[in-house]
C-alpha positions in Angstrom: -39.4 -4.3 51.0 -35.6 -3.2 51.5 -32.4 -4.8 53.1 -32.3 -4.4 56.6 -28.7 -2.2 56.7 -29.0 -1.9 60.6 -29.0 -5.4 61.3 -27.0 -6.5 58.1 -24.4 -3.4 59.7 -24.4 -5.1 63.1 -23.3 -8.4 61.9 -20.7 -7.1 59.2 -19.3 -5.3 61.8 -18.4 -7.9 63.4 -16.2 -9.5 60.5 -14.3 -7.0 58.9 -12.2 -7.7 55.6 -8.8 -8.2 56.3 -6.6 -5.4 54.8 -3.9 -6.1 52.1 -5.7 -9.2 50.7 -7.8 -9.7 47.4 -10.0 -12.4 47.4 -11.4 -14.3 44.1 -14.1 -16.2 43.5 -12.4 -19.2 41.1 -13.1 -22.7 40.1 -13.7 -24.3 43.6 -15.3 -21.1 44.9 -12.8 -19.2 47.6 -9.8 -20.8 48.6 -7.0 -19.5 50.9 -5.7 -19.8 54.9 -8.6 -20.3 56.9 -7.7 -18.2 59.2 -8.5 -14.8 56.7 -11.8 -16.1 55.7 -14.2 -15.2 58.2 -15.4 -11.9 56.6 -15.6 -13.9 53.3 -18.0 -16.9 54.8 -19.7 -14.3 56.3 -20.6 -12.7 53.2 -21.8 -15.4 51.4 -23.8 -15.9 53.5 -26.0 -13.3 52.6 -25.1 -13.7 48.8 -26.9 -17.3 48.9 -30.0 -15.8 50.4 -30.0 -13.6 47.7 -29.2 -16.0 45.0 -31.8 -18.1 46.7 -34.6 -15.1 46.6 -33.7 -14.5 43.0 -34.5 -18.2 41.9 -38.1 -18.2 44.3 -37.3 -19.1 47.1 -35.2 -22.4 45.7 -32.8 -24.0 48.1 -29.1 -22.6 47.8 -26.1 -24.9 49.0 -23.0 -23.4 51.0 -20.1 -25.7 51.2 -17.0 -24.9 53.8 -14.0 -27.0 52.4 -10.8 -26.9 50.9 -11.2 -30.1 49.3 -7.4 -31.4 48.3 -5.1 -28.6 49.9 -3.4 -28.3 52.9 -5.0 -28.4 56.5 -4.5 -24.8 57.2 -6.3 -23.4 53.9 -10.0 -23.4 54.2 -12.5 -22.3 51.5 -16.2 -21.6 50.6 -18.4 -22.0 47.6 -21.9 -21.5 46.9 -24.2 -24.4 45.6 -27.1 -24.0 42.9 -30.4 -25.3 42.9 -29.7 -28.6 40.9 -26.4 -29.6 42.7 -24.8 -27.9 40.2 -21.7 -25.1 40.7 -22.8 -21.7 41.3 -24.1 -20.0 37.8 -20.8 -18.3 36.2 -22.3 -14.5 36.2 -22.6 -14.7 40.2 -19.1 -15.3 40.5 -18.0 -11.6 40.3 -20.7 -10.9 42.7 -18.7 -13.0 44.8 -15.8 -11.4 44.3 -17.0 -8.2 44.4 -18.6 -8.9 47.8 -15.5 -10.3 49.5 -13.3 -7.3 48.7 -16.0 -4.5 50.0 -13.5 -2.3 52.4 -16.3 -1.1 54.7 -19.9 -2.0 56.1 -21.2 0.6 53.7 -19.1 -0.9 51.2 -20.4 -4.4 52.1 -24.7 -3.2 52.2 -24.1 -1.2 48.5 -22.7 -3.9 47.2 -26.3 -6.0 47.9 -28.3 -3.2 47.3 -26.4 -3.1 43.6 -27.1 -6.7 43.1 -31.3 -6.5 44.3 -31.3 -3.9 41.9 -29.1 -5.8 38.9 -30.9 -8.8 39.0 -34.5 -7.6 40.0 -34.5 -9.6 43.5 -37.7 -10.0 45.3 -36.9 -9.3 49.1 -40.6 -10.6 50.2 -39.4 -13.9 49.3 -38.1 -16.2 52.1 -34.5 -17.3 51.5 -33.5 -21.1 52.3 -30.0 -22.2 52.8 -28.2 -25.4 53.6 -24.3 -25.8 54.6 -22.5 -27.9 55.6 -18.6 -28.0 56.3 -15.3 -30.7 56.5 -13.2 -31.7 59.5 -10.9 -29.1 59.2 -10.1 -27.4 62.5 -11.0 -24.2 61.2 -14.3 -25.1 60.1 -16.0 -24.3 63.4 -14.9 -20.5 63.1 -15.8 -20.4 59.6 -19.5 -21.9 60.2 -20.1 -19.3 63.3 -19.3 -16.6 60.5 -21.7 -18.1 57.8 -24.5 -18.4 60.5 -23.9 -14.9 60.9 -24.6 -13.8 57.5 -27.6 -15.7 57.7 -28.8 -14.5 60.2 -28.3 -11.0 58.8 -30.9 -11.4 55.9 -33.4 -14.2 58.3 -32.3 -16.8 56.2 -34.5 -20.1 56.7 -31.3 -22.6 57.1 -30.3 -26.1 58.0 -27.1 -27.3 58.9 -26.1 -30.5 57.7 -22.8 -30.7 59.9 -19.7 -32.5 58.7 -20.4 -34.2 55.4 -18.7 -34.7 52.2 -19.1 -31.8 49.5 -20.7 -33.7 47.5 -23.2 -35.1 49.6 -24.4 -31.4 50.2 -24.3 -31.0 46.7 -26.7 -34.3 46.5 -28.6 -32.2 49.3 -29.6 -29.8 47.6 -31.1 -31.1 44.5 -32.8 -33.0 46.4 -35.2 -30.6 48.2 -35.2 -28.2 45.2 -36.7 -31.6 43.3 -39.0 -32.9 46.3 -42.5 -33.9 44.9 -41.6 -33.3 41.4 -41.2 -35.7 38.3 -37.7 -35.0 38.9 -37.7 -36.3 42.5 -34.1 -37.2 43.4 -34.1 -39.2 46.5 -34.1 -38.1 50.4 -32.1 -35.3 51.5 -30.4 -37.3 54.6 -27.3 -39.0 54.5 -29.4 -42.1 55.3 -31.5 -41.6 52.4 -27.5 -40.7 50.4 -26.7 -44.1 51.4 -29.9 -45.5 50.4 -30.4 -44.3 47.5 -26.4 -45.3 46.1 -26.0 -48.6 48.3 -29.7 -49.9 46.6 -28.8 -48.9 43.3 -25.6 -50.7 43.2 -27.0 -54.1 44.9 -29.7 -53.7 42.1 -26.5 -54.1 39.6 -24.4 -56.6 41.0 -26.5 -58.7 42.7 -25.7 -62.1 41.6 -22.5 -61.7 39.9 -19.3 -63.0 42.4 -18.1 -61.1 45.5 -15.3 -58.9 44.7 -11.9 -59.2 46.9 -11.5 -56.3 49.9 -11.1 -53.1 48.5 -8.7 -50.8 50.8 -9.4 -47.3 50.8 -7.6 -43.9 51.6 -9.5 -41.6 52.9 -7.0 -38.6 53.3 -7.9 -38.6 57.0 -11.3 -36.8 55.9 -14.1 -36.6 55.8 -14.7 -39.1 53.2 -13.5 -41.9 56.3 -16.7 -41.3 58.6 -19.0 -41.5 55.3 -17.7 -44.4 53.7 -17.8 -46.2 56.6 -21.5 -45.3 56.8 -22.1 -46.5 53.7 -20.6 -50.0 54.3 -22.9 -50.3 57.2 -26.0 -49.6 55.3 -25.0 -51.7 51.9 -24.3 -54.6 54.7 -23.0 -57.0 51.9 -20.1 -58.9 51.1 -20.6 -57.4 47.6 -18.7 -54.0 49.5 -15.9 -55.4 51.6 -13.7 -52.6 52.4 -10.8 -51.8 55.2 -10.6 -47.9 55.7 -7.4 -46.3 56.0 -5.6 -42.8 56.7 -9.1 -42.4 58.5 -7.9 -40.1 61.9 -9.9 -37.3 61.2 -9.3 -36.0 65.1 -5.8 -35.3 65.3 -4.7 -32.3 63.9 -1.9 -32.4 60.8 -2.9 -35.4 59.0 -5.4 -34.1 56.4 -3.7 -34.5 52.9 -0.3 -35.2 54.4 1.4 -37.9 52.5 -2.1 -39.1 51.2 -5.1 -38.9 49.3 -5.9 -38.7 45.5 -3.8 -35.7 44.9 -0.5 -37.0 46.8 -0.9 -40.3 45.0 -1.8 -38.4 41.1 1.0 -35.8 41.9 3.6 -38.2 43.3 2.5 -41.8 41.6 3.2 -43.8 44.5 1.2 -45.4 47.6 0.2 -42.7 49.9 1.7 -43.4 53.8 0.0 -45.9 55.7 -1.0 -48.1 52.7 1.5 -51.1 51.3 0.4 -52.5 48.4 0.4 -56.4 48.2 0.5 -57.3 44.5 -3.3 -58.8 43.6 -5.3 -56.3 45.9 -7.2 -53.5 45.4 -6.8 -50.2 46.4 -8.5 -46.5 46.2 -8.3 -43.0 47.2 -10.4 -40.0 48.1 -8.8 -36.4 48.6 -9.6 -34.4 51.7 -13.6 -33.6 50.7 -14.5 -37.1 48.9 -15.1 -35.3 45.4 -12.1 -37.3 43.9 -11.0 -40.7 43.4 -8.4 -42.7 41.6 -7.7 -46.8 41.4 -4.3 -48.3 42.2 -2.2 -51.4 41.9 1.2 -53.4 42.6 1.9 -55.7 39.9 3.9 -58.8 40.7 7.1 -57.2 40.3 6.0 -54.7 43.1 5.6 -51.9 40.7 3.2 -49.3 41.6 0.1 -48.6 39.0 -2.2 -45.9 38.7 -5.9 -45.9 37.6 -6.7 -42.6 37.1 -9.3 -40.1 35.8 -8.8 -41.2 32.4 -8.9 -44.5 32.9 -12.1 -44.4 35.3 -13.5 -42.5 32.2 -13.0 -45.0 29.3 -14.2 -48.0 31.7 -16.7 -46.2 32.1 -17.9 -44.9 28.9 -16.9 -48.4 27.5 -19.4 -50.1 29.7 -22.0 -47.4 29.0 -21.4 -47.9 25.3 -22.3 -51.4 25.5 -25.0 -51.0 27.9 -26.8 -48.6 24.9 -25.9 -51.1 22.1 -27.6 -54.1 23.6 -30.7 -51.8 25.0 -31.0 -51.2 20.7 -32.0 -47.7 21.8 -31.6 -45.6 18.3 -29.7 -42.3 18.2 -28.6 -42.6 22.3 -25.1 -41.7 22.0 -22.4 -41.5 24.4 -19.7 -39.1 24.6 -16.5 -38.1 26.6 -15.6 -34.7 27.9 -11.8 -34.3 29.0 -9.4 -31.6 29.6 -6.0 -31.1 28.5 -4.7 -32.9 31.2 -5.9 -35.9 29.8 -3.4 -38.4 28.7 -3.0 -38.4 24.8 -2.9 -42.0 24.8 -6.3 -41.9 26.7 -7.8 -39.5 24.3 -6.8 -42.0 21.2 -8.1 -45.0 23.0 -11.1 -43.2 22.7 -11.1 -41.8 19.4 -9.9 -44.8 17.9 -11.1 -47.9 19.6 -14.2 -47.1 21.3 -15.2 -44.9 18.5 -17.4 -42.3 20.9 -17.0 -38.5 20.0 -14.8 -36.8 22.1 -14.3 -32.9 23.1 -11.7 -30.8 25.3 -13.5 -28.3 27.8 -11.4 -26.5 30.1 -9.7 -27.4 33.3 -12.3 -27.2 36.2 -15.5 -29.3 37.0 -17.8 -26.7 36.2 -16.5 -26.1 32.3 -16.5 -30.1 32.0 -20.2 -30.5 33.3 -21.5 -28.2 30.8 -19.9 -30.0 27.7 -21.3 -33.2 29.4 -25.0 -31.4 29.4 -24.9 -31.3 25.5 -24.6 -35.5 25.4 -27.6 -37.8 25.6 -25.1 -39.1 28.1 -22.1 -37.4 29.1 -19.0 -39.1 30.6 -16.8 -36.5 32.1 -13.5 -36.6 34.6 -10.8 -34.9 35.0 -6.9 -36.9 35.2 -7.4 -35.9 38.8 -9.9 -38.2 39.3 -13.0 -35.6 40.0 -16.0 -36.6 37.5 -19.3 -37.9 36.7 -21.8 -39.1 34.1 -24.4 -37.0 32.8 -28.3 -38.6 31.5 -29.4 -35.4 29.7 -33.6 -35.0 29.0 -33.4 -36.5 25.3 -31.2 -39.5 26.9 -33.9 -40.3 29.6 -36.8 -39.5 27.1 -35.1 -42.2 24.9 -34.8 -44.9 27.2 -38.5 -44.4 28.6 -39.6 -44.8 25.0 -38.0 -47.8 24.2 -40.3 -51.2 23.7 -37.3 -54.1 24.8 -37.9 -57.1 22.3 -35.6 -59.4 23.9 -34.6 -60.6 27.5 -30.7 -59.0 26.7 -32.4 -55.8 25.9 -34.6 -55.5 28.6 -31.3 -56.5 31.3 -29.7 -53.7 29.6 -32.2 -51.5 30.1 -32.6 -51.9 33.7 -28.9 -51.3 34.3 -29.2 -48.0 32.4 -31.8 -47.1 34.8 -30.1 -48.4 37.9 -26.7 -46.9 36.7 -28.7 -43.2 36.7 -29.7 -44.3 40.2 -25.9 -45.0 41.4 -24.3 -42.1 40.1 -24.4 -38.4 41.5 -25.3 -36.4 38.4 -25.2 -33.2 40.8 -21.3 -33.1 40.9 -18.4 -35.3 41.3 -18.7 -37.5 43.7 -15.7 -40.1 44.6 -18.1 -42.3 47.0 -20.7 -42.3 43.9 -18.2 -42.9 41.3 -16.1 -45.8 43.9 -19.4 -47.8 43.6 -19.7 -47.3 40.3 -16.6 -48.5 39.5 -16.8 -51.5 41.5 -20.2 -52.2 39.7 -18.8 -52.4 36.5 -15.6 -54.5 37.7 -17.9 -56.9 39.2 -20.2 -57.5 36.4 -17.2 -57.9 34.0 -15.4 -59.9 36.6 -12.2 -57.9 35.9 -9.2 -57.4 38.2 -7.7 -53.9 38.3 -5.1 -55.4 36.1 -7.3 -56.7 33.3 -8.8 -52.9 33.5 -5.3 -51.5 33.0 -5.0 -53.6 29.8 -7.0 -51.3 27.8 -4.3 -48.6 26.7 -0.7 -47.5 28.4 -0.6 -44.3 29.4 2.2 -42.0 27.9 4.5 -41.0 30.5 3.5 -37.7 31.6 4.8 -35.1 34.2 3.2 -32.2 35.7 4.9 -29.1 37.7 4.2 -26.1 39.5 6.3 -23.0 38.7 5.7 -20.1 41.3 5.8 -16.5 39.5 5.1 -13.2 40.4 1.6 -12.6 38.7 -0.1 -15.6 37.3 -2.7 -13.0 35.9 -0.2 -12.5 32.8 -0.8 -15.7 31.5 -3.5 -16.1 28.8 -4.7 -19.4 27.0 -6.8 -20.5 24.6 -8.2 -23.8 22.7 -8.8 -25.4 26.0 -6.2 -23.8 27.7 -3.8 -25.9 26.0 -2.1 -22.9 24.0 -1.1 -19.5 25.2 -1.7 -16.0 23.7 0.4 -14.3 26.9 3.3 -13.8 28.2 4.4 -12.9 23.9 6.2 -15.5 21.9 6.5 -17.9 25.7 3.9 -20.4 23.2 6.5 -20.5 20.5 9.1 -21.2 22.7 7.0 -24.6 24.1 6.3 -25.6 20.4 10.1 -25.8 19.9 10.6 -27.6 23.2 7.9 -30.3 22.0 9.1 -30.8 18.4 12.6 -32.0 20.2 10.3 -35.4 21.3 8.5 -38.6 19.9 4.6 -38.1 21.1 5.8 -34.8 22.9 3.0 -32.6 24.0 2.9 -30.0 26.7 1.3 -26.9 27.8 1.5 -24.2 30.6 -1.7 -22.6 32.0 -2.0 -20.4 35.5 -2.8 -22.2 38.6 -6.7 -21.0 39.7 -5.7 -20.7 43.6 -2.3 -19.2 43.6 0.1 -17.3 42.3 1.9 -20.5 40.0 1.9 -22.1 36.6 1.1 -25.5 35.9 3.5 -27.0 33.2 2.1 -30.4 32.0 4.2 -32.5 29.6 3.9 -35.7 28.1 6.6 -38.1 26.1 7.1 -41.3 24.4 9.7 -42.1 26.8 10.2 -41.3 30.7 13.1 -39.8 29.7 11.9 -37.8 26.8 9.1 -36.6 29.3 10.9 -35.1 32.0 13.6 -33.7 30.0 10.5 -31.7 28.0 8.5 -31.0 31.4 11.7 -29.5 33.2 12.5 -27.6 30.1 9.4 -25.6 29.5 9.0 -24.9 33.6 12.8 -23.5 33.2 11.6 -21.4 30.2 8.6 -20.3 32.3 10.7 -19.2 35.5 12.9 -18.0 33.1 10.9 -15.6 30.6 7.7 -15.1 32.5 8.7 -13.8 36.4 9.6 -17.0 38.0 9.4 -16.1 41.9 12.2 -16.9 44.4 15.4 -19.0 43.6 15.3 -20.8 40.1 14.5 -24.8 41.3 17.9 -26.5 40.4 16.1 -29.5 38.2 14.3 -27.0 35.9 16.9 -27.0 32.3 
């Protein structure tokens, strides 16, 4: 069997590649203005059938989001069979794909990968998607149909949902009737699966206060709310807020997880009231991150770092008590991690520790090498990994005592409660709260643990973010020349100084991270190494007035 180039030409004809733009396949998948995207939906389209038809006929996951950025940019990634980011060799297929000139160009570039990978074209393809509330999703999902349509894809639409519910989605039907069974692939059966799990683990501890959530005016708002309905329980008090996903220019303005991490401060619409409790999701409900007002009023944040040691703490314990022999835990982090995070850690939890670079997918497949992997980025995106040996152990396990046997069943129950597809904020919010529940802590008494150095992080636009190389985690450069050994003279200048530069995976910018014993110390090293950036490495428009 071949391709079917007159109907796969019909369709592409109908979304041509817009000229003068290149297209890359990166971290989050494709990421721009939504409005240039149609030919690029379209395509993968047909890429996922073919990824499908090379894994059998296994279910492949299309998401339409731009997760955290602005309402205008839209974007497009491709799901595997376990919930887990698209294999790292497809990528440049992707890319590939995207920037085919012509029809012909678009049809030899699938007949190359049919051939490259040995695809089986007999083989039905199956495809879900899904999309977010943006307002140019609707366009977006007519263009993916299209490429579906173009290779007689067998797909469902799941509608408006959050990433990683879809994510959640798909393992689930690629694991139906299997030892590996991972629930029901409905939202109902999302919420079901989650909402039991986390009654199973807090179920006679004492009722936690209301916990107010941002939503980003997301997607994320419509879903949580779900989820309160089908928990039904005073143990998940919440009040919703930035929730208007209908009018248009709200989404990410002023609020979500990234305005809060980026800005440390409340995001619009919320007032913190010292003694409450208070959360945030960005735009697609894959990130979250805990705040506070302490009684002076002072705003607190809880972020990826410090979901990831409360976490791993209560994990730790968890596998102490159970007695289970040689189940460790470990922590994956990136180099945006806080250094006092990282020695916390080290130090005082004693659990091994290892850098894996910035972006979900590099994090997840540290995490795989645990018995059970913690993993999150500062931004608030991660989950906990139970690899094979991990679950293996805890099956083989004979409890002697009633402490063991509790501790146990909350391993188990945990596995249930968290998405181990992908980070997940509504996954990891319940988690969160299960632990704070059970160790009847306040956000506060979780904050107690370490104090974060103060840290700053900037953008620098330049003219070609392709010249910047790193290595060791991304945390040192090898290009532009001799731009490293000017940042390891800027550090040496502070107590606990530490910073690095790396290129921004969406647009043409550097991030410049920096961290200092002193707020002072901080911003005077994070403004001087973004000034050395614009400086030596093509900085792009007129040189921002607080960079030294």
């Amino acid at each position: 069997m071949s391709l079917n180039v007159e109907q796969i030409s019909k369709y592409s004809d109908k979304h041509p590649k817009p000229e003068s733009i290149t297209f890359t396949y990166g971290t989050a998948g494709f990421r721009t203005i939504g409005e240039t995207l149609e030919s690029t939906v379209f395509r993968c389209g047909m890429l996922a059938a073919l990824r499908s038809q090379s894994k059998q006929g296994k279910v492949i996951g299309l998401m339409v989001t731009a997760s955290h950025n602005r309402e205008e940019d839209n974007g497009v990634k491709l799901v595997d069979p376990m919930g887990e980011m698209l294999q790292q060799s497809w990528e440049s297929y992707c890319t590939t794909m995207a920037n085919a000139a012509t029809t012909e160009d678009v049809v030899n570039v699938l007949a190359h990968i049919v051939q490259e990978e040995r695809i089986d074209l007999t083989i039905k393809p199956r495809v879900v998607y899904a999309r977010d509330t943006r307002p140019s999703g609707p366009l977006l999902q007519a263009a993916l149909e299209d490429g579906l349509a173009a290779l007689d894809v067998d797909a469902t639409n799941y509608g408006v949902v959050t990433t990683p519910q879809l994510h959640y989605f798909v393992r689930c039907l690629n694991t139906e009737n299997t030892s590996a069974a991972y629930g029901e692939p409905t939202e109902a059966g999302y919420n079901a699966k989650y909402g039991q799990a986390f009654l199973r683990l807090v179920s006679g501890k004492q009722t936690p206060s209301t916990l107010y959530i941002d939503a980003a005016n997301g997607v994320g708002a419509p879903q949580v709310l779900k989820l309160a309905e089908a928990i039904n329980s005073p143990y998940f008090n919440i009040e919703v807020r930035n929730s208007d996903t209908q009018t248009l220019g709200k989404l990410n303005v002023d609020c979500g997880a990234d305005h809060v991490k980026s800005n440390q401060r409340p995001p619009v619409g919320v007032t913190l009231t010292p003694g409450n409790r208070y959360c945030s999701f960005d735009g697609d409900a894959d990130r979250i991150l805990y705040y506070y007002a302490d009684e002076q009023g002072t705003f607190h944040l809880l972020d990826g770092d410090k979901i990831s040691t409360l976490v791993a703490t209560y994990l730790r314990d968890l596998v102490s008590t159970a007695g289970v022999e040689d189940l460790q835990v470990g922590v994956v982090q990136t180099a945006y991690a806080n250094g006092n995070s990282t020695s916390y850690i080290k130090d005082t939890l004693k659990l091994p520790t290892v850098f894996a670079k910035t972006g979900v997918k590099h994090l997840h497949h540290e995490a795989e090498k645990m018995n059970i992997g913690v993993y999150f980025e500062a931004n608030g995106h991660g989950t906990v990994l139970f690899n094979p040996s991990a679950v293996a152990k805890l099956r083989a396990v004979e409890p002697a005592t009633p402490a063991q046997i509790d501790a146990i069943e909350r391993l188990w129950a945990l596995r249930d409660l968290i998405n181990e597809s992908v980070g997940d904020a509504i996954s990891d919010m319940l988690l969160v709260e299960t632990i704070l529940i059970c160790k009847g802590w306040t956000l506060p008494q979780w904050d107690e643990a370490y104090t974060d150095l103060p840290s700053r992080l900037l953008k620098v636009v330049v003219n070609d973010r392709t010249i910047f190389k790193t290595t060791n985690a991304e945390q040192t450069l090898t290009s532009p020349p001799h731009l490293q050994d000017v940042v390891d003279s800027l550090v040496t200048k502070f107590p606990r100084g530490r910073s690095f530069v790396r290129p921004s995976g969406t647009e043409d910018a550097v991030r410049v991270y920096a961290e200092a014993a002193t707020r002072r110390d901080c911003d005077q090293l994070a403004y001087s190494v973004a000034g050395a950036v614009f400086d030596k490495a093509g900085g792009r428009g007129e040189r921002p007035s607080e960079f030294l």
